[in-house]
C-alpha positions in Angstrom: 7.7 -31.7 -12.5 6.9 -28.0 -12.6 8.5 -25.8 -9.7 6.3 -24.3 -7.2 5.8 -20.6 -7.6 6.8 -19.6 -4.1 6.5 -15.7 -3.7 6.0 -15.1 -7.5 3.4 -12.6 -7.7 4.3 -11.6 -11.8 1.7 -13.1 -14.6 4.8 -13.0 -16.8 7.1 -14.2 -15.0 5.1 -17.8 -13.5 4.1 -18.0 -17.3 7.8 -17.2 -18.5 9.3 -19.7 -16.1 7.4 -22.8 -16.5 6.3 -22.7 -12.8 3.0 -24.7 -11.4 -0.1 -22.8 -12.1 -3.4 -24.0 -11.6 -6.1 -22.5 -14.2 -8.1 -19.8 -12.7 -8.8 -18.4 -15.3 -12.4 -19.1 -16.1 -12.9 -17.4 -13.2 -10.6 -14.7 -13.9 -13.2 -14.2 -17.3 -16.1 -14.1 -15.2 -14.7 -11.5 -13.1 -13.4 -9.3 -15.9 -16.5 -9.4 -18.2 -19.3 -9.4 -14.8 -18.8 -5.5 -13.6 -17.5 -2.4 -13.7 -15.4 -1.8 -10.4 -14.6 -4.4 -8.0 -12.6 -4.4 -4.8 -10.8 -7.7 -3.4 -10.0 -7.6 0.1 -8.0 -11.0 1.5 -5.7 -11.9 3.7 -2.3 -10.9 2.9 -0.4 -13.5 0.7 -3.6 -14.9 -1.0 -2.8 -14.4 -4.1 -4.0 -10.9 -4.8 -1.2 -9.7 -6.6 -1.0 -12.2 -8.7 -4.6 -11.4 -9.7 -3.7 -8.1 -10.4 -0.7 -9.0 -12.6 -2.9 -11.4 -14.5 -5.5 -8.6 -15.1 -2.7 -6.5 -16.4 -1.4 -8.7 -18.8 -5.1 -10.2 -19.8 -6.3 -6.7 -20.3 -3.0 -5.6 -22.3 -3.5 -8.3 -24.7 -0.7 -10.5 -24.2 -2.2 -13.9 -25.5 1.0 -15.9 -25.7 1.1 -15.6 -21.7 -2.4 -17.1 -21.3 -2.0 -20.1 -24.1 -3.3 -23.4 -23.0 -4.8 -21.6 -20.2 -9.1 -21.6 -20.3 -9.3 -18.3 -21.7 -7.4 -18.3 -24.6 -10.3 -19.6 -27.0 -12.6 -17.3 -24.3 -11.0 -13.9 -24.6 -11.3 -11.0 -27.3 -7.4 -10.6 -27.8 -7.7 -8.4 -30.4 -9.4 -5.7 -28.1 -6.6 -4.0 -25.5 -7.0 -1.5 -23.1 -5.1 1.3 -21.4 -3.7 -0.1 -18.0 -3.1 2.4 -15.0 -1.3 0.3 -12.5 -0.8 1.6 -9.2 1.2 -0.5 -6.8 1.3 1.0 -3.2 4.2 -1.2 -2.3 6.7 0.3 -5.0 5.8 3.6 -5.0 8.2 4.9 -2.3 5.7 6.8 -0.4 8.1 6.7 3.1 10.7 8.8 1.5 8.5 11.1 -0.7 5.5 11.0 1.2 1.7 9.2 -0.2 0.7 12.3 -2.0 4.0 13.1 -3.9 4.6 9.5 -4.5 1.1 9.5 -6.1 2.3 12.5 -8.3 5.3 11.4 -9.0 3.5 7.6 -10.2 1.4 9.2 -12.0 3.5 11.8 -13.8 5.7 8.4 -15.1 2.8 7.0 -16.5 1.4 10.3 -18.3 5.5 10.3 -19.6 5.2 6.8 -20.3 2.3 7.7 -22.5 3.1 10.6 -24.1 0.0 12.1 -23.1 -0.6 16.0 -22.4 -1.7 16.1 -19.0 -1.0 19.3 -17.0 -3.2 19.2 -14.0 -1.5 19.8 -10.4 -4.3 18.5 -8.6 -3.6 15.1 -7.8 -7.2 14.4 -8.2 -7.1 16.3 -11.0 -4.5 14.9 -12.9 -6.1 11.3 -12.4 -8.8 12.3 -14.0 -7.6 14.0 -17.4 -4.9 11.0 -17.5 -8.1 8.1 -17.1 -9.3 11.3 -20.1 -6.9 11.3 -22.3 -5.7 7.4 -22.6 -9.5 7.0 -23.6 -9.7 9.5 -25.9 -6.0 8.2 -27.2 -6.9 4.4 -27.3 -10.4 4.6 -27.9 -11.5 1.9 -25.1 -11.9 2.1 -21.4 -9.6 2.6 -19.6 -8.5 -0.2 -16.8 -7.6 1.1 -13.5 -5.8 -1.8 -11.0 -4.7 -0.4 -7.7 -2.8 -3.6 -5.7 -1.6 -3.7 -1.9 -3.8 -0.5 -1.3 -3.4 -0.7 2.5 0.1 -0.7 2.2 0.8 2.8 3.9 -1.6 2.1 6.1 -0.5 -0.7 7.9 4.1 0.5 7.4 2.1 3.8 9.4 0.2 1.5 12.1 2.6 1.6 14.6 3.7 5.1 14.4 
């Protein structure tokens, strides 16, 4: 009997550790192939994290994760793209503040890379990093942004 994935919101790691997971993944085609932008707004613990993580890894290419799933006869593996993850909950924005947080985020993953991106505008610097991993990779780039209301709601009360 598979375990249950309680709290596992990593692709990988439900993949990885042979935990229960029912195939969504038809669904998770439909979605990917369907549009340009989307945004997904649920209640909290329904699974969108694990959504995003999926994206991630369907988007980065990483067909031994998805094998016996729906998509693995469904899905162009041999075409990847760029992946600019921003995940509110980890970026340390009570310490460093949203915007520098943001910066900082964003300045790892222009290091990570190795991309020439000098901007100082936050905006700015989003931008010419969505730019230049285009230019670099030669595909679009995909943007996931997950618990987005994060600083929001730690702020609510304050």
């Amino acid at each position: 009997m598979k375990k249950l994935p309680i709290g596992i919101q990593d692709f990988a790691e439900l993949r990885k550790g042979g935990y229960l997971y029912v195939d969504k993944t038809r669904y998770v085609h439909e979605l990917a192939t369907s549009g340009k932008y989307f945004f997904l707004s649920r209640p909290r613990r329904f699974g969108k994290s694990l959504l995003v993580s999926t994206l991630r890894e369907l988007f980065q290419g990483n067909q031994p994760l998805f094998q016996g799933l729906w998509i693995e006869n469904h899905w162009d593996w041999q075409q990847t793209h760029p992946i600019i993850h921003i995940p509110f909950s980890s970026l340390g924005f009570k310490d460093l503040g949203l915007e520098r947080a943001l910066h900082e985020h964003l300045d790892d993953l222009i290091a990570a890379f190795d991309l020439p991106v000098r901007e100082e505008s936050l905006a700015l610097k989003f931008r010419e990093l969505i730019r230049r991993l285009h230019q670099s990779a030669g595909n679009r780039v995909v943007v996931l942004i997950d618990e987005y209301d994060k600083p929001i709601i730690d702020y609510l009360g304050e």
